[in-house]
Every structure is written in C-alpha cells, then in structure tokens.
C-alpha positions, 0 to 999 in steps of 0.5 A, spaced: 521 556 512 521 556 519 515 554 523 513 559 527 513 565 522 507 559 518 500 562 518 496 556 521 492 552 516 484 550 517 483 543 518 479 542 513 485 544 508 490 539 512 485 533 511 484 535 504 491 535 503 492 529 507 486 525 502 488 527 496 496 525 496 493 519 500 489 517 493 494 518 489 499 511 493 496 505 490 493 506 483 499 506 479 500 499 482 494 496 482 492 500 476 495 494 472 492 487 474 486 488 470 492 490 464 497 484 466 496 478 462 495 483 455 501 486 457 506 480 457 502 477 451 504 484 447 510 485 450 512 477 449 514 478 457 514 472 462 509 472 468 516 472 472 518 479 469 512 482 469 510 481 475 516 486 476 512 492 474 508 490 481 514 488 485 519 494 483 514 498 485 514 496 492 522 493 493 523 501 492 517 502 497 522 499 501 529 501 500 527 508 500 523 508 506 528 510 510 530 517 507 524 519 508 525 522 515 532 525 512 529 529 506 524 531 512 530 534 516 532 537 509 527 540 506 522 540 510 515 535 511 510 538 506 515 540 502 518 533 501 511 530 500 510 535 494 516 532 492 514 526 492 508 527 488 512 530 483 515 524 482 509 519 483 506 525 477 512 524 472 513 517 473 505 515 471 506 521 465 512 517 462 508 510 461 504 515 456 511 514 451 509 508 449 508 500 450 515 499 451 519 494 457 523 499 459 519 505 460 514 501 463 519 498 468 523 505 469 517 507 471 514 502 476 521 504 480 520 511 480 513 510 482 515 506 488 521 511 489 516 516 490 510 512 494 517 509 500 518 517 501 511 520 501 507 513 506 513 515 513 512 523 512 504 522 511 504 518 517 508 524 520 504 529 518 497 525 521 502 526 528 503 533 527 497 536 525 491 531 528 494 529 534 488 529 538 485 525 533 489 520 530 484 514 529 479 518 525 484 521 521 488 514 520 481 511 518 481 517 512 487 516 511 487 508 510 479 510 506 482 514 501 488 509 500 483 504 500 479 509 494 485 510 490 487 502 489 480 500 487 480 506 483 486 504 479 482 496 478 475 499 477 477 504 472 483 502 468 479 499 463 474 505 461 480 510 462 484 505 455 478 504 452 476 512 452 483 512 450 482 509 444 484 503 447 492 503 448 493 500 454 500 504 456 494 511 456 490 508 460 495 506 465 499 514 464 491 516 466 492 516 473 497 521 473 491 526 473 489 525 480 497 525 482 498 532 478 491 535 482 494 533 488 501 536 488 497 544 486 495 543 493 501 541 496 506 546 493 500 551 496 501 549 503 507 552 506 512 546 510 515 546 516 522 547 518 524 539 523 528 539 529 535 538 529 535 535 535 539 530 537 532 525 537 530 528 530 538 525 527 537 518 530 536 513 525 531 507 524 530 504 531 533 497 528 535 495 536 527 495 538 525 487 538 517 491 538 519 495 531 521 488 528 515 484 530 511 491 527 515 489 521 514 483 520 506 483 520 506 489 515 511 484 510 505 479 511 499 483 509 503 486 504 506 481 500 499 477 500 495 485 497 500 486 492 500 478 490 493 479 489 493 485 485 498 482 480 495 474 480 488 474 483 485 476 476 489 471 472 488 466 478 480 466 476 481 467 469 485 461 469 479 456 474 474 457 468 471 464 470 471 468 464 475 475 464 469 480 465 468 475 471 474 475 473 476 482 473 469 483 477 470 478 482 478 483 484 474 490 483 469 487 489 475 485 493 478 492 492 471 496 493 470 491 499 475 495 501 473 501 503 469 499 509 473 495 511 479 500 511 475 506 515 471 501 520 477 497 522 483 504 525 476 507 528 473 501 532 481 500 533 482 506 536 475 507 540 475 500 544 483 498 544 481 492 541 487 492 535 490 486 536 484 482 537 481 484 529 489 483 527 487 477 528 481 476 526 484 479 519 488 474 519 484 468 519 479 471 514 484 471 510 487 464 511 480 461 509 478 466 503 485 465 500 484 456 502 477 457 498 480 461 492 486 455 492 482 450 492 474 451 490 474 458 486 467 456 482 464 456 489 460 463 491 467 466 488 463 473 491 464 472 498 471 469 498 472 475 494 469 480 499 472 476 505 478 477 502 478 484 500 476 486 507 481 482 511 487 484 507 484 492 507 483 492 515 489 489 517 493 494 513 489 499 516 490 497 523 497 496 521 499 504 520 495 505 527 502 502 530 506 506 529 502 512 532 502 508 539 509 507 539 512 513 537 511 520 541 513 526 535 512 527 528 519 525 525 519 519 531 512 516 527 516 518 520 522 513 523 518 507 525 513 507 519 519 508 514 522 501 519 516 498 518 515 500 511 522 499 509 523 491 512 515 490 510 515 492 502 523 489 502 520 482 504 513 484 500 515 485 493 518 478 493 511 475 494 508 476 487 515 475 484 515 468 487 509 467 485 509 468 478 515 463 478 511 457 481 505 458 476 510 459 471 514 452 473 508 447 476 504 450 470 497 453 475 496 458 479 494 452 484 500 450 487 504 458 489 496 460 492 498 454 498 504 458 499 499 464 500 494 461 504 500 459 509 503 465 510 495 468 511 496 463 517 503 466 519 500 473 519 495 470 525 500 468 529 503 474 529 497 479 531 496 473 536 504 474 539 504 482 538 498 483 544 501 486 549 499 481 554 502 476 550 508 480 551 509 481 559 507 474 560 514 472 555 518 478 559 
C-alpha cells in the first residue's frame, strides 16, 4: 500500500500497537525456566540439549535479523511485523500438540525466527511515527518488553496448573497475547519503503561503531538468556527450595520493569547512557559474584540487583541504534546488525553453560564464567563513551 494514500492513525493507536507486539518477544522464551528441569526429566533430555529450546531461540534471533529490512522493503514495515506475529502465534500453538523434543525444539526455532524479524522493524516503526519522541517510546517499548519476560516466568506455573497441569499447554498459553496482538496489526495499514539506493544498502558490517554496539548487546544478551535458562536451577541446586527458587528469578524479572522504563528515559533526558552502562555493568558483576559464590546470602537482593542491571542495559542498548542512524530502514539496519552479531554470539552462553554444569558436576564453576563476561561488559560501556573515542582517533 503506498504511503501517501494511508489516512494518518491516532498516536495513541501507534503506541498500543507498538506495546502489544512488544509484549509478545520475550514469553515464549522465558516462559521456560520455571518448566527446564521438569522438562528434561520427563523427556530424558541432557541440560546441554535442553538449553537448546533457549539457545534456538536466539541463534535465529541472529541470523535472521539481517532480512528484516529486506521483508520491509518488500511488503512493507507494518505488514511484515504482522507476519512476524503470525509466526510467533503459530510457533506458541505448536507446542500444544504434545510433550515431544521435536515439536518443542521446532518451535523454539520458529519462535526465534519470528522474534529476529519483528525486534529491527519494531526499532523502525519507533523511528517513523515517534521521531520526536524516541526516548519515552523506547522506554515503553523496552517496559513492555520487560512485562512480557516476567510474565512468561510469573504466570507460566498458574496457566499449567489451570490447565490441568500438562506442562507443553501452559507453555502453548502464551499464544493468546500473540493472537491478540496480530487482530490489531493486520488492521493498521503498512507503508510501502523507499527504493532508494540507502534503503537497498545492506548492514553497515564496515562501521568499527556498529561493531562495538554489537558486542555490549552480545554480552547483556547471553548473561539474560543464561539467567532465564539456569538461574532457577542455580538456586535450587545451592540449597534453596524450588518455591524460593522460582521467586527469587520472578523477582529478577519484575525488577525488571522499573528498571527497564527509568533507565532509556534518564538516558534520553540527561545524555548520561553510557555512564548507566557502565554502572549496569558493574551491578551485574557484583550480583552474578554473589550468586556464584554465597547464594544463601540476602538471595533477594542479589536477585533484585541483578534483574535491574541486566533489564537497563538492554534497554539502554536499543537506544543506540536511534542515535546513530538517521531514517527508519537506517534504524532497522543497525538494530538488525546489532541483533544478528549480539544474539548469534548470545545463544552460545546458556549452552556453554549447561556443559560446564554438566562436566564439573555444579553450577558454581560456568557462574565464574558469567561473572566475568559482566566485568567485560563494563569495560566495553566505559570504551564506547564518545570522549573515550575522540582521545583513541
């Protein structure tokens, strides 16, 4: 549909399209930790293979990113994103069928597949229709994001236990909010893109910036999806019960949501982003040193610290993007570089992980391995400050 014939939609309607489809990128995913250890005990699975239904997830994530901003050019940026939830949809109803590997690692890919489109258009839908206001819809953005993750870990055991406690239904659930999500974005009519020359270049692999932005997201990425694969395990396995356990990782994900909405808006207002990367960085680094070597010692705070440190550099992260490119399928191109290099390298954490648990027998040994790559992610926020920059030139 060309754009210039599109009756302009209220803003209101653009934001609500823009949260629920935000909601829907992050339950599938962590709607499994509290089910992981069940899940490879009833299916005879290794922690190695069952990280994959994590891992899959966001190796897609990765690789697929980069056509993003080619399905855009084809079909259009609304329209695409509503593909995208089609696909998020089907892959969530699929594990409805039944407690079977396959289906359940079929669907993880799918999942990803879906999620790697929808996260770079998303980003340029923000760019088109809030250009003026980038940092307050970016913080809802990451918010909702943050809603939808905590969800999947809150409300996963409820939803299985309402139905009648099958495991593969309560993960099939979260299929709902994704169906609810597409009836509004196949209502919103799509914008045909540009053909021009900038709107066919590919991703910008020359740019040393979009390199350094790739590698912080990699870090924060492959520590989040550790977490939601193995936190709980990590408790339960120090001595805490399962109940606690699974509370102690709901708190790191409702903690969140502040953290999630506050930190792309003080980002935004005071200039001051790479500052609270850095103090991200080092909140995280002393909350994943605790867990790894006291985990019985004010368990709540580590596990708040943690949940807000993880949650604000993310969101801080799609902030960066939005600076540095200056049209909506520019935005798409380095968010989809971003995401592709970041998730590629991120889905190899909660992987690497379960090996090392599996080979030194506790989880104490690959939480050393996290705590360090928190301490690299520091360094990296200190590095990428543009002062850091001109005086290295």
């Amino acid at each position: 549909m060309n754009g210039c014939f599109v009756k302009p939609l209220p803003r209101a309607l653009l934001l609500l399209a823009l949260i629920l489809a935000a909601i829907n990128l992050r339950p599938g995913i962590t709607s499994l930790a509290p089910l992981i250890e069940r899940i490879a005990a009833e299916l005879g699975l290794s922690r190695g293979l069952v990280s994959m239904t994590t891992a899959l997830p966001v190796l897609c994530m990765g690789l697929l990113a980069p056509f993003a901003p080619r399905l855009a050019l084809r079909l259009g940026l609304e329209r695409s994103i509503a593909l995208c939830l089609s696909l998020i949809a089907g892959a969530l109803l699929l594990r409805a069928l039944g407690p079977h590997t396959g289906l359940l690692i079929g669907s993880a890919g799918l999942l990803g597949a879906g999620i790697a489109v929808a996260g770079p258009l998303l980003s340029g839908f923000i760019k088109r229709h809030f250009a003026g206001r980038m940092g307050n819809v970016a913080a809802w953005y990451s918010l909702c994001m943050a809603v939808g993750g905590a969800s999947g870990v809150v409300l996963t055991i409820p939803a299985m236990h309402w139905l009648a406690d099958d495991w593969n239904l309560g993960l099939a659930f979260w299929a709902l909010p994704a169906l609810l999500a597409l009836l509004l974005w196949w209502w919103i009519p799509s914008h045909s893109e540009s053909q021009s020359t900038e709107a066919q270049m590919g991703l910008p692999w020359r740019e040393p910036r979009a390199w350094l932005l790739s590698a912080f997201f990699a870090l924060q990425a492959g520590l989040f999806y550790t977490l939601a694969t193995w936190a709980v395990a990590r408790y339960h396995e120090a001595g805490l019960s399962l109940l606690h356990s699974n509370s102690l990782f709901s708190l790191t994900m409702l903690m969140g949501l502040p953290s999630s909405f506050v930190m792309p808006w003080l980002g935004q207002r005071f200039g001051n982003r790479y500052a609270m990367m850095m103090g991200c960085g080092l909140l995280a680094s002393l909350c994943l040193a605790m867990i790894t070597f006291a985990p019985k010692v004010v368990p709540e705070l580590w596990a708040v610290g943690i949940g807000f440190a993880l949650s604000g550099s993310f969101s801080l992260a799609l902030l960066l993007p939005l600076a540095e490119a200056g049209s909506p399928l520019a935005v798409s191109r380095w968010t989809a570089m971003m995401l592709c290099c970041g998730y590629c390298t991120a889905c190899v954490t909660p992987v690497l992980t379960g090996l090392l648990r599996d080979l030194s027998g506790n989880y104490q040994v690959p939480f050393v391995l996290l705590t360090s790559l928190a301490l690299l992610m520091t360094v990296l926020a200190w590095y990428l400050q543009p002062k850091v920059r001109r005086s290295s030139r």
